[in-house]
C-alpha positions in Angstrom: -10.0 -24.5 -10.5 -6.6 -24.1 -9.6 -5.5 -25.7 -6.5 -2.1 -24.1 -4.8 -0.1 -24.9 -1.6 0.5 -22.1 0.4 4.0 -22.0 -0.2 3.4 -22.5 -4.3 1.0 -19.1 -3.1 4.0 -17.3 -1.4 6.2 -17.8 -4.4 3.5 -16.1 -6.8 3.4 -13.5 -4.4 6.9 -12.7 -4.1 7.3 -12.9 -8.0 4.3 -10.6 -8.4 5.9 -7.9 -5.8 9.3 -8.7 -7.3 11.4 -9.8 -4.7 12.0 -13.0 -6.7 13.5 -13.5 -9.8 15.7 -11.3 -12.2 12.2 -9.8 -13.8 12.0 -7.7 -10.8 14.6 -5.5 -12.3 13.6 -4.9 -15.4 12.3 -1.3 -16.0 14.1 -0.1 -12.8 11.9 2.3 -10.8 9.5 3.3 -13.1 8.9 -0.3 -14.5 8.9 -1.5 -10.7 6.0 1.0 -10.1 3.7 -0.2 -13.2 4.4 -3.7 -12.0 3.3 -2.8 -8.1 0.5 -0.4 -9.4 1.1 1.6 -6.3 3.1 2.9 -4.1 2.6 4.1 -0.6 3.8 8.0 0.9 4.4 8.6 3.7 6.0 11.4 6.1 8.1 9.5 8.4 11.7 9.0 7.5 14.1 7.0 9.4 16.8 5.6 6.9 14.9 7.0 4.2 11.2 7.7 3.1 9.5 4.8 2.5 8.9 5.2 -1.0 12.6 5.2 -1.4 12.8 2.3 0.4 10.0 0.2 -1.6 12.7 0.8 -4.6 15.8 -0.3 -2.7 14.3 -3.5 -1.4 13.4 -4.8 -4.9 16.2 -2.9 -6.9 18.9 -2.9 -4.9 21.5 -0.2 -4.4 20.2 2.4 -6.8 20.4 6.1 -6.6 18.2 7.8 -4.1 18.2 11.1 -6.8 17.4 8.5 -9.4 14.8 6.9 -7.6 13.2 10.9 -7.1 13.6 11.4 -11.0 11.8 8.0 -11.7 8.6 8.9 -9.6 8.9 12.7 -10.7 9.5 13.5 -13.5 9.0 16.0 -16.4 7.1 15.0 -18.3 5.2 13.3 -15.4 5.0 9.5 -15.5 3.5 9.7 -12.2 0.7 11.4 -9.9 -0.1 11.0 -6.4 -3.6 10.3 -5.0 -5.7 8.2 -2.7 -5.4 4.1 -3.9 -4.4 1.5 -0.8 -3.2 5.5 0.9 -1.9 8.4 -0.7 -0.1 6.5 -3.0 2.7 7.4 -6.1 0.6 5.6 -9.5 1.6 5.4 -12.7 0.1 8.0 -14.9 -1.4 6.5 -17.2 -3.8 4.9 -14.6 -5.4 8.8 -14.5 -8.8 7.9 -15.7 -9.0 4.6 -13.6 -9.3 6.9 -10.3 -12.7 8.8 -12.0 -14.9 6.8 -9.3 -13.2 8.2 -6.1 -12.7 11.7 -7.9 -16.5 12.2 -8.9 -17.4 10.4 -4.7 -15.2 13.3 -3.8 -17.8 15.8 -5.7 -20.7 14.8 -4.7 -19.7 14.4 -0.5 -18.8 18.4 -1.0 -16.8 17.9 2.0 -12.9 16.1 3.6 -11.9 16.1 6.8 -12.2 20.2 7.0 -15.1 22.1 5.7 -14.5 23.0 2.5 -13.7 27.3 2.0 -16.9 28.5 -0.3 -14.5 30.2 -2.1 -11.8 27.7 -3.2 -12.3 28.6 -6.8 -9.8 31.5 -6.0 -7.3 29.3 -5.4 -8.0 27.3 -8.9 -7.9 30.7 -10.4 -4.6 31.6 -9.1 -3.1 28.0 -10.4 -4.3 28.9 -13.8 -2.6 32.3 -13.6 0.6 32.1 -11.7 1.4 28.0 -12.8 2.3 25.1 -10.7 2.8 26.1 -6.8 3.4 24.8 -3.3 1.6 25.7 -0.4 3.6 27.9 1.0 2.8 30.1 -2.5 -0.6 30.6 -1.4 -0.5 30.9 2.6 1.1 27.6 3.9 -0.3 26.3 6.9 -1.6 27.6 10.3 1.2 28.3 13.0 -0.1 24.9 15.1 1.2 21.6 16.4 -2.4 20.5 15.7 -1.7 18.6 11.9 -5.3 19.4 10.8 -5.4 23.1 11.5 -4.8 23.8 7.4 -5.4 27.4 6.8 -8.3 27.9 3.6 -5.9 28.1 0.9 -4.6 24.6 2.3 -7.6 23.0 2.5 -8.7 24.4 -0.9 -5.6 23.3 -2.8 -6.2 19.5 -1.0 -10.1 19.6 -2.2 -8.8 20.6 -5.7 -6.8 17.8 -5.9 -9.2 15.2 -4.1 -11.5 16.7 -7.4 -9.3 16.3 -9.9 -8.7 19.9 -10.8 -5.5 19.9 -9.9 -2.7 17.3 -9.7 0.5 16.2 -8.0 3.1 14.9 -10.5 6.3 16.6 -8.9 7.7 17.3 -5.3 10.5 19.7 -4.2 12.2 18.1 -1.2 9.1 17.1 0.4 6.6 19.7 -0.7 4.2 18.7 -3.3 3.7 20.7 -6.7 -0.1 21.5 -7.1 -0.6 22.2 -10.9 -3.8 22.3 -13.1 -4.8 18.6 -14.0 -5.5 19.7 -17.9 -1.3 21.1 -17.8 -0.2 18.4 -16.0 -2.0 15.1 -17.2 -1.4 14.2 -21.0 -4.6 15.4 -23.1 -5.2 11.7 -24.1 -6.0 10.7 -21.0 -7.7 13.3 -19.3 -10.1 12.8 -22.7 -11.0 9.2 -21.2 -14.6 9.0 -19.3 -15.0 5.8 -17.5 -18.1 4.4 -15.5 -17.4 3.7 -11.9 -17.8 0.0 -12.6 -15.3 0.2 -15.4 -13.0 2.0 -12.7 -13.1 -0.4 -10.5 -13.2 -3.6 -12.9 -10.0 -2.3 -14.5 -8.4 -1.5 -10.9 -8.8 -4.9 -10.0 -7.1 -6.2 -12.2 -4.3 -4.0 -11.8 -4.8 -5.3 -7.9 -4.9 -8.8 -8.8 -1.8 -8.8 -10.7 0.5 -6.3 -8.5 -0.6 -9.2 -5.6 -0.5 -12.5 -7.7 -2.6 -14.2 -5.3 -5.3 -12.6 -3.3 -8.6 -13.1 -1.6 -11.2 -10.5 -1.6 -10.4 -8.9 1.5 -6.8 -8.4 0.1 -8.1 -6.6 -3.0 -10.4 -4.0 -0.8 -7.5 -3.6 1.0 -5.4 -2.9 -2.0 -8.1 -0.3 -3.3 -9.8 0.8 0.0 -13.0 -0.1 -1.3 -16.6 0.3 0.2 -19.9 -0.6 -0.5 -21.2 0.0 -3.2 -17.8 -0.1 -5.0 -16.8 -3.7 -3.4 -20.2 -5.0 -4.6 -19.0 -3.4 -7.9 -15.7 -5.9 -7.5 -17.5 -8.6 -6.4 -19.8 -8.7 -9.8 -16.0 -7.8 -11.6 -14.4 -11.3 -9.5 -18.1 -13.5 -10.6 -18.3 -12.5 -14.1 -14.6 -12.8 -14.9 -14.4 -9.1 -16.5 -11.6 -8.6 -14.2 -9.1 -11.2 -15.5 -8.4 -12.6 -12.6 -9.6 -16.6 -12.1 -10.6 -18.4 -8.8 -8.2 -20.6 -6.9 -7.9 -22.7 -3.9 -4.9 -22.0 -1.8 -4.5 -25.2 0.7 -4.6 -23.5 4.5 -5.8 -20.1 3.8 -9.2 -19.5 5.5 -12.3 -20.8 3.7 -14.8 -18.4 2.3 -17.1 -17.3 4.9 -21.0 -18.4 4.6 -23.5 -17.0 3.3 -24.5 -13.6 5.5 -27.7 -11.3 4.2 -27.2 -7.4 3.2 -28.5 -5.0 1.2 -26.8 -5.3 -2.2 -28.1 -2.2 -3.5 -26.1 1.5 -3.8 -29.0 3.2 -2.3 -29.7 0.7 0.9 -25.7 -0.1 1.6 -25.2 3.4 2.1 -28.1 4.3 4.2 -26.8 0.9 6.1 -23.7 2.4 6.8 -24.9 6.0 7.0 -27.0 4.8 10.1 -24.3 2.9 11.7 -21.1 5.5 11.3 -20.9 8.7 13.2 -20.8 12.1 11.3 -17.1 12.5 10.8 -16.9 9.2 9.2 -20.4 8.7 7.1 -18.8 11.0 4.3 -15.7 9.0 3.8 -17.6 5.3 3.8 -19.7 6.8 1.6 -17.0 7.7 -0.4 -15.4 4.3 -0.7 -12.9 5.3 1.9 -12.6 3.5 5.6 -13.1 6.5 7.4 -11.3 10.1 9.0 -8.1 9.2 10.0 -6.7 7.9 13.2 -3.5 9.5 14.6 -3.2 6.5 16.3 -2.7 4.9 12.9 -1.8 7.3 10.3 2.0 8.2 9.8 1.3 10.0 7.1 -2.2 12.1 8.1 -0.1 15.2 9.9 0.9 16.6 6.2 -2.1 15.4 3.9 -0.3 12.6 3.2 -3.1 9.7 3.7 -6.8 10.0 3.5 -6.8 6.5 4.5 -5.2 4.7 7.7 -1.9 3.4 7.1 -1.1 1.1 10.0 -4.3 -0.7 11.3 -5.5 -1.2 8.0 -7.5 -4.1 7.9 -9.8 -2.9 10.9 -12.9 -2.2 7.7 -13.0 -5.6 7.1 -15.5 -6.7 9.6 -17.4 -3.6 7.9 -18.0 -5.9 4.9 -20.6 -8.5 5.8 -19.0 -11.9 4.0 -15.6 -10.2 3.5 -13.9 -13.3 1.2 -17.4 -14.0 -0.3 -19.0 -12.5 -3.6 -22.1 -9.7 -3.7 -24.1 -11.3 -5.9 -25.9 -8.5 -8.0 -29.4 -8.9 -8.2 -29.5 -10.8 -4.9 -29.8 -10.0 -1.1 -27.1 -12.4 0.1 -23.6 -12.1 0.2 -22.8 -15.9 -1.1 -19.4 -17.9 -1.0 -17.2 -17.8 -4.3 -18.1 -21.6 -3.8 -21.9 -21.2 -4.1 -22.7 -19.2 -7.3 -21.0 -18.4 -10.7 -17.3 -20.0 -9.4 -15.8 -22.9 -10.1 -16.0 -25.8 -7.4 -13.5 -29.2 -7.5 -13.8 -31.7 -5.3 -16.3 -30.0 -3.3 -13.8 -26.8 -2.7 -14.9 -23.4 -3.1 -12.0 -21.0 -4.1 -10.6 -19.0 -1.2 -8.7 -16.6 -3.1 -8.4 -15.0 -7.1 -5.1 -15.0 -8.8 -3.8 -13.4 -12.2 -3.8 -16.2 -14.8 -0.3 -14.6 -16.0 1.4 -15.6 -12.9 0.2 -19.4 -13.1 1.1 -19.2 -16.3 5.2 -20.1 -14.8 6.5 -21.6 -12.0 8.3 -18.8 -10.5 11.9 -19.2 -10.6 15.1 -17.4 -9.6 16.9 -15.9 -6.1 14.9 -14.3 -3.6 16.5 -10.9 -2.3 18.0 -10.3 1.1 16.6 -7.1 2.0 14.7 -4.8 5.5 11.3 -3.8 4.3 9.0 -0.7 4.5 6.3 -1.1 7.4 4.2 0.5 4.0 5.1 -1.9 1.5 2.8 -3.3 -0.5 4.0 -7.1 0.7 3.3 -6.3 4.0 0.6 -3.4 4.6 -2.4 -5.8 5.0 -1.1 -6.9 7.9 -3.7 -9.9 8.5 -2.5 -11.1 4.6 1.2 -11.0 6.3 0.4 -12.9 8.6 -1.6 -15.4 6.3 1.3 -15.5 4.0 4.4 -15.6 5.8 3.2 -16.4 9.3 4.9 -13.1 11.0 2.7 -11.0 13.1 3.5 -7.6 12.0 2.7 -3.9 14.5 4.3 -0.8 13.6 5.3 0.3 17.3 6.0 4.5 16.3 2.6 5.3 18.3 3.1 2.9 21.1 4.7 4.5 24.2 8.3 4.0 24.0 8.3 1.8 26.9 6.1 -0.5 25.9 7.6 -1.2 22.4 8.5 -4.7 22.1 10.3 -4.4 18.8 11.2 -0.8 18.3 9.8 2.3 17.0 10.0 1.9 12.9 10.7 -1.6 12.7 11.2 -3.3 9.6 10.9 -7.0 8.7 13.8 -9.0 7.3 13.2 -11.1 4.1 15.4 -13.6 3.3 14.6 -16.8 1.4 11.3 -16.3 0.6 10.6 -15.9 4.0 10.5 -12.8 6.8 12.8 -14.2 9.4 13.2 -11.5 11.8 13.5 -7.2 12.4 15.5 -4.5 12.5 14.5 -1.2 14.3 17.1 0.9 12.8 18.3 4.4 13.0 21.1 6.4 12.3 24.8 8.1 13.5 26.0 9.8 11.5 28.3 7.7 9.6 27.0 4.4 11.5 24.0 2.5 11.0 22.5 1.6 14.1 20.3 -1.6 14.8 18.6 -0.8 17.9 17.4 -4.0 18.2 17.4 -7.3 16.0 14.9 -10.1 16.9 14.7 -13.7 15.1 11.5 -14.8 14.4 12.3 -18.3 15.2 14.2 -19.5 18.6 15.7 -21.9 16.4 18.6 -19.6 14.5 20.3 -21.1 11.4 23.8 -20.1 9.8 22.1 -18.8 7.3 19.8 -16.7 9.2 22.0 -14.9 10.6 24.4 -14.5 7.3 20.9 -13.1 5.7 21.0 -10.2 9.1 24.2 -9.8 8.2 23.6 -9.2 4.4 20.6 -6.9 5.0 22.2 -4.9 7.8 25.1 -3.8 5.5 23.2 -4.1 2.2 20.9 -1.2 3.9 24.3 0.7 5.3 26.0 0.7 2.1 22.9 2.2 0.3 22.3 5.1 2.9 25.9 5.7 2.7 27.3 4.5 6.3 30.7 2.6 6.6 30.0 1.0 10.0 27.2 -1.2 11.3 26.1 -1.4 15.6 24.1 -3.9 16.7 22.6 -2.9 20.3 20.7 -5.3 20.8 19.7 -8.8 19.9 16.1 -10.9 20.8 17.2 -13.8 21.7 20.3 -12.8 24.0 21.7 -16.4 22.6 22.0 -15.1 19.4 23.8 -12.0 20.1 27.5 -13.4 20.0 27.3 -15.1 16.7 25.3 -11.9 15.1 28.3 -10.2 16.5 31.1 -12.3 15.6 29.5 -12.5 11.8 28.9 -8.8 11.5 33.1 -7.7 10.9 32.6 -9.0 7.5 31.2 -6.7 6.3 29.3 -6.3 3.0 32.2 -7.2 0.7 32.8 -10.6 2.2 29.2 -11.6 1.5 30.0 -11.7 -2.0 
């Protein structure tokens, strides 16, 4: 068994979600997606949507249009649908979403009672080709997000189904089309098993993350009982590709806790213990009905699945960072059956063997980051990781925000060092407020604000840079004094 320190564990990481080392360019956007797996939608837009931003933090200062081509495209190379949230995924990963697609059949229901006759709405796909909703009806006049008229509802079931598909947006509309125009013959031909779905899945988990416990791959896929059970026989027998280290100061896997293993008995576990609005969607695989509270992206159909808050399930899944052992009525420790013990260590955590392969190697980037990145959206792994306790503030009253309303984490060296709550005048980019993680403030730290501050100007097209405020007041002058440089004088 492979034995890492945390930081050697942070490095694979940061390779893995390329923000280290010149690999993370390769491919651009669409080679950046494949390489994540997944990336997160979402409706809010400050500087710019966030799956904009998940490009620019790893690519740099590319195009916004070509960033928007790269996702979708004609022919598509992409579709959207539920994985970590409602998520951009690489097309080719079509058949690998089967399990969640046929869990959507058999609940016969979403958040809104399904319309008995949806099918019209199918029908008039196949006649008139691709549309939007506002084609068929649009939405109810309401500021209440989930008051979809039928033909809303219907076109969202048709897609949770698979019938139809999302591969192209116009502005910020999606493009419903039939799955069978849309998604090449070749794979719409390919039947998979659930437990092939989810074997394969995890190892696209596994290697978009580099290093990750158990909890961090549910997270990834949003996976329930019976599905985890499904990864956990995936993790034990190896069919997922990924091997079993021991990362020095993560947590230890938990004891041994009894639960049913079985489909049948987990979900009537759950079923007892989940009120009627969110039985269906555990059932499903899914952690529940969303929480406005939570969810950014719920007002527009955006997120099935909470996007802030995220790894509140967890303690849903008896023995979280342990392995289901099929067959058995225990959840055991990796440490206790089928893995690898040295020394008397269990493994705490799964890695792709292709990232210990090499000792990762090259410059970190400088960059903000997305509240919904995939480096950061398992908020408890952020913390594990990098040591940064992470809140997205938007649904916090303003006056109690102690960061700001989207704030986004500053990564510099490997290491998230601080935030920026940012907006926008005009031609200005305004931080509203900058906070150092540490109250000890290097040089450097404050050259790396500097860098992402204009870096993230320069990209959204500003020319000027404000700073209103800076957490610790001592800090403020030489933020200040450093930011007249400007972006050209970083170089």
């Amino acid at each position: 068994m492979t034995e890492l320190s945390a930081d050697d564990a942070r490095r694979l990481i940061l390779r893995a979600q390329g923000f280290m080392g010149a690999d993370a360019r390769r491919g651009g956007v669409e080679g950046m997606l494949r390489r994540l797996g997944a990336v997160q939608l979402d409706t809010i837009s400050v500087l710019a949507r966030s799956h904009e931003l998940v490009a620019y933090g790893r690519l740099g200062a590319v195009g916004r249009e070509t960033i928007e081509r790269a996702y979708w495209h004609n022919p598509a190379r992409s579709f959207e649908y539920w994985c970590h949230a409602a998520c951009i995924l690489p097309i080719e990963h079509w058949p690998l979403y089967d399990f969640r697609r046929r869990g959507y059949r058999a609940r016969k229901q979403r958040w809104h009672e399904v319309p008995s006759d949806f099918e019209k709405v199918l029908h008039q796909v196949r006649d008139s080709g691709p549309v939007t909703t506002s084609d068929i009806g649009g939405a109810k006049k309401s500021a209440e997000w989930w008051d979809w008229s039928d033909s809303k509802i219907a076109l969202e079931w048709l897609l949770d189904i698979g019938e139809l598909v999302c591969t192209q947006r116009i502005g910020w509309r999606r493009v419903y089309d039939l799955a069978e125009r849309a998604v090449p013959a070749d794979l719409l031909g390919v039947e998979l098993t659930d437990e092939e779905c989810i074997v394969r899945l995890a190892r696209i988990a596994g290697a978009a993350l580099g290093v990750a416990t158990r909890a961090d791959l549910i997270d990834f896929l949003r996976l329930r009982v019976p599905y985890a059970a499904m990864l956990d026989e995936a993790l034990a027998s190896g069919a997922a590709g990924l091997v079993p280290v021991h990362v020095a100061g993560w947590p230890e896997a938990r004891p041994p806790r009894r639960t049913a293993v079985a489909s049948s008995s987990a979900n009537s576990v759950i079923s007892a213990s989940l009120s009627p609005a969110t039985r269906g969607a555990a059932e499903l695989g899914t952690p529940g009905a969303p929480d406005l509270a939570t969810s950014g992206a719920a007002g527009n159909g955006l997120s099935d699945l909470p996007t802030e808050g995220a790894n509140s399930f967890d303690s849903a899944l008896p023995g979280t960072d342990g392995l289901v052992v099929p067959g058995s009525p225990v959840i055991a420790s990796p440490g206790s059956r089928r893995s690898a013990v040295t020394g008397g260590r269990a493994p705490n955590a799964w890695a792709d063997p292709e990232a210990l392969a090499t000792v990762p190697r090259g410059r970190h980037r400088t960059t903000l980051v997305s509240p919904f990145d995939s480096l950061i959206w398992h908020r408890g792994r952020t913390s594990r990781i990098f040591g940064f306790d992470y809140q997205l503030e938007i649904y916090v009253p303003k006056p109690k925000r102690v960061h700001g309303y989207f704030t986004m984490p500053v990564l510099a060296g490997g290491k998230l060092i601080g935030r920026v709550d940012p907006a926008r005048e005009g031609s200005t980019f305004v931080a509203r407020h900058v906070s150092f993680e540490s109250s000890v403030v290097r040089p450097a730290d404050i050259a790396a604000v500097r860098e992402a501050l204009w870096s993230a100007a320069s990209w959204v097209g500003c020319t000027d840079v404000r700073v209103e405020r800076v957490t610790s007041e001592a800090h403020t002058r030489p933020l200040l004094d450093a930011l007249p440089l400007g972006l050209s004088d970083l170089r």
